[in-house]
C-alpha positions in Angstrom: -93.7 -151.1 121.7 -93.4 -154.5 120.0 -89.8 -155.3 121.4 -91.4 -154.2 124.9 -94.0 -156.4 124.5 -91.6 -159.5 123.0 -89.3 -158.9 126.1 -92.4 -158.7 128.5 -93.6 -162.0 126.7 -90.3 -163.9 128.4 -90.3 -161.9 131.7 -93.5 -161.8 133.0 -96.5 -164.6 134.7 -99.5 -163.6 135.5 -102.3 -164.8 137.9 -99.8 -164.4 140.7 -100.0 -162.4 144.1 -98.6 -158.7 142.8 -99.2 -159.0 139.1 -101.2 -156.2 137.9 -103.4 -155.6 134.8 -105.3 -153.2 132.5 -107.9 -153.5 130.2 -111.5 -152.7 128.7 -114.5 -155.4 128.2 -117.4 -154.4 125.4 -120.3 -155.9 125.9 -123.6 -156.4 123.7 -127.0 -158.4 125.0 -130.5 -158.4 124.7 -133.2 -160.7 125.8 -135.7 -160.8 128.6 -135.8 -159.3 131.7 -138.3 -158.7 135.2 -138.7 -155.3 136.2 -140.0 -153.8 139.4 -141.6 -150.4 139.1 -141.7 -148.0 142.6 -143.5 -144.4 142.4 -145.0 -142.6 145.5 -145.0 -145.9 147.8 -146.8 -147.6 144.6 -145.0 -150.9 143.4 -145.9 -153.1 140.0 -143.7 -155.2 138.3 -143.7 -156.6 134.5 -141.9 -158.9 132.3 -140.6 -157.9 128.6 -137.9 -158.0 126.4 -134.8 -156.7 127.3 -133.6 -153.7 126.2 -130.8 -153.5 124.1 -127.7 -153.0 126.5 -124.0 -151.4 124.8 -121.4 -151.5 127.6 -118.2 -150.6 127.3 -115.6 -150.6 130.6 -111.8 -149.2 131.4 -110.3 -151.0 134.2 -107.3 -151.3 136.3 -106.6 -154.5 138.4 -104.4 -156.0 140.8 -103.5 -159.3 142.0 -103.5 -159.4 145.7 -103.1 -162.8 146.7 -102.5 -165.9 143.9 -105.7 -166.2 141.9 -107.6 -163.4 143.0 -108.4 -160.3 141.3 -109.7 -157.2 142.7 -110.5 -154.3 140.1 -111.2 -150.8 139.4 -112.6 -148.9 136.8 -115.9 -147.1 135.3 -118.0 -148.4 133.0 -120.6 -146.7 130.6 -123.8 -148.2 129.5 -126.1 -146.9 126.9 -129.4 -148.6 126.4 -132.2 -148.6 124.3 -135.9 -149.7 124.6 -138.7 -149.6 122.3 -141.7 -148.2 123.8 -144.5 -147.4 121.1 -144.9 -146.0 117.3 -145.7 -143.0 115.8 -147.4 -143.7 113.0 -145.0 -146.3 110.9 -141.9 -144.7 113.3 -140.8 -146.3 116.4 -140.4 -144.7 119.7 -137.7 -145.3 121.5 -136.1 -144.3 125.3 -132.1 -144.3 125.3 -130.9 -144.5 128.8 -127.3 -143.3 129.5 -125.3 -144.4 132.5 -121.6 -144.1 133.6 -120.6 -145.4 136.7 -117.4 -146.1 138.7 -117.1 -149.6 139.9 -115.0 -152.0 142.1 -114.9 -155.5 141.4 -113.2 -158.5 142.1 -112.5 -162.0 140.3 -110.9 -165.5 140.8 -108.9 -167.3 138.7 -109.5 -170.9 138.3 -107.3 -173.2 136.2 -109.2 -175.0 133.5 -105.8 -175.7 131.3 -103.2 -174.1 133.6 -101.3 -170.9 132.3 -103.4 -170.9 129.6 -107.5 -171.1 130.0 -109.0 -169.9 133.3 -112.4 -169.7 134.5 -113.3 -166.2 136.4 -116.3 -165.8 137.9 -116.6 -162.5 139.8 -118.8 -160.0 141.1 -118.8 -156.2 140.2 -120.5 -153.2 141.9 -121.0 -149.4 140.2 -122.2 -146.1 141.8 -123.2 -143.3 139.1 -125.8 -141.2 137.6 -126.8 -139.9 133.4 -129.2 -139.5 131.8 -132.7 -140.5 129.7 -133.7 -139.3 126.3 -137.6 -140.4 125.5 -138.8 -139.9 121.6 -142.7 -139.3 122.4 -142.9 -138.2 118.8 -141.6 -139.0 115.4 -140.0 -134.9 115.7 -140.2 -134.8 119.8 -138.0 -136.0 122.7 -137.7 -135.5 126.4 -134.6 -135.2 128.2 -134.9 -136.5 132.2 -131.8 -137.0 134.4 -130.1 -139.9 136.4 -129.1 -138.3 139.5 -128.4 -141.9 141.2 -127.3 -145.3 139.7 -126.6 -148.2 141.9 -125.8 -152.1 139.8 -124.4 -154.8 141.0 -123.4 -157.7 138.4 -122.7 -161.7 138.9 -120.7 -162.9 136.1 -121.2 -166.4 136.2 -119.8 -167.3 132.8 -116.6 -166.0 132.2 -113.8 -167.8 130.2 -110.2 -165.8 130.0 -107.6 -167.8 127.5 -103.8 -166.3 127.9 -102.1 -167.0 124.4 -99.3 -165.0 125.6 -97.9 -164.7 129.4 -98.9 -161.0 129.2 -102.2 -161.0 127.1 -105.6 -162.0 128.4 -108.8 -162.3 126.5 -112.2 -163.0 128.2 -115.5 -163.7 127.1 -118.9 -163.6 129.4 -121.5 -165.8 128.1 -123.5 -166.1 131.4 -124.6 -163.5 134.2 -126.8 -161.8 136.6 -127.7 -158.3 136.9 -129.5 -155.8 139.1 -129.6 -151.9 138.4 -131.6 -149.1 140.9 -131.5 -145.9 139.6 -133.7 -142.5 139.9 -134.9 -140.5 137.7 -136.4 -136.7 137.1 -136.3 -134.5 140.4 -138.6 -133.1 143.4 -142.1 -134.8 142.9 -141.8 -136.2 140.1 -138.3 -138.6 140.9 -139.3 -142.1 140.1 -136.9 -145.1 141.3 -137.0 -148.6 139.0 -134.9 -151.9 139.7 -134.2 -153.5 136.8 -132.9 -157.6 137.8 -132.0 -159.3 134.4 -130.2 -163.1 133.8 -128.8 -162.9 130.3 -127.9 -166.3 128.8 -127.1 -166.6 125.1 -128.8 -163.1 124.7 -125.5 -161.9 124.2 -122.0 -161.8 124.6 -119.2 -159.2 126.2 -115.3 -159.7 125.2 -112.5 -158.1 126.7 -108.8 -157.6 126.6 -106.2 -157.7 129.4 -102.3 -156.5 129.3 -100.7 -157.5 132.3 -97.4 -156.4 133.9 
C-alpha cells in the first residue's frame, strides 16, 4: 500500500475534470441555536443552547468539470440535549439520525495545488431514532420515520500536502434539519435552523485517484 501510494504521489493531480475521491469528515459542535416547534397546526419557536452534535460521514466524489465537486455518501449524526434533572442526575434526549446525502463543492485556489477554499452545499434524506431519560432509571424510545437537512458550509479550508491527500476543516456553516417524530396522532414535526461559528469544528480526509 505505501509503494501504491508513493507511485500515486507522482502520477496523479487532483481538482481536475475526472479526478475522483473518497473520504470521511467527523465533525464536533455545540453552541446556540433557533428552533421552530409545529404540533397539530400549533407553531412556537425558542432559542437555547445547541445540542451537542457527533457527525461522522463516508463519501464518494467526483470531479465533473475543473474545480467542481459533486459528492455522495451518508452521514450519521447522534445528538444529545439536556432537558431537566432528576434529583442531582441530568436528563438527557439522544437523537439518532443517518441519512444518505448528495452534495456538491467548488474548489477555489487560495495557494494553488496546495490550499483551496470549498464552500459547498449538502442535502440528506433519512430517518432514526430518539431515546428520552424522563428518569434517573427510565427512558423512552420514539422513532424518526423522516429526516430532511440541508447544510451551507461556508468555511471550509482543504490543504493538499500530497497530490493525492486532502485534509479539510469547516470552521463556519449553516444548517437546517426537519424531521418527524412518533407515529399516528401523536407524530410531531420540528425544524431545527442552526449557524455554528467557533462552536466547533469538523475535519476530514480525502484520497483521491
Amino acid at each position: 500500500m505505501i509503494a501504491a501510494l508513493a507511485a500515486a504521489c507522482f502520477t496523479m493531480s487532483a481538482q481536475n475534470k475526472g479526478d475522483m475521491a473518497v473520504g470521511g469528515v467527523i465533525g464536533l459542535s455545540g453552541g446556540s441555536a433557533t428552533i421552530s416547534y409545529s404540533n397539530n397546526g400549533t407553531t412556537s419557536s425558542d432559542k437555547s443552547s445547541s445540542p451537542t452534535l457527533f457527525e461522522f460521514s463516508p463519501e464518494f466524489s467526483y470531479f465533473v468539470i475543473d474545480n467542481l465537486e459533486l459528492s455522495a455518501g451518508l452521514n450519521y449524526a447522534l445528538q444529545s440535549e439536556h432537558i431537566g434533572d432528576d434529583g442531582d442526575r441530568k436528563l438527557y434526549m439522544n437523537s439518532n439520525i443517518a441519512m444518505f446525502t448528495i452534495g456538491a463543492n467548488y474548489y477555489i485556489p487560495l495557494v494553488d495545488g496546495i490550499l483551496y477554499y470549498t464552500p459547498g452545499v449538502k442535502f440528506g434524506f433519512g430517518g432514526g431514532s430518539n431515546v428520552i431519560q424522563t428518569s434517573a432509571d427510565r427512558t423512552v424510545n420514539t422513532k424518526i420515520p423522516f429526516a430532511f437537512g440541508f447544510d451551507a458550509e461556508l468555511g471550509t479550508i482543504e490543504f493538499k500536502p500530497l497530490d493525492f491527500l486532502g485534509v479539510s476543516l469547516n470552521f463556519l456553516d449553516l444548517s437546517v434539519t426537519y424531521a418527524t417524530t412518533g407515529e399516528g396522532n401523536g407524530k410531531t414535526a420540528t425544524t431545527n435552523f442552526a449557524a455554528g461559528f467557533n462552536y466547533g469544528m469538523s475535519a476530514g480526509v480525502k484520497y483521491y485517484f
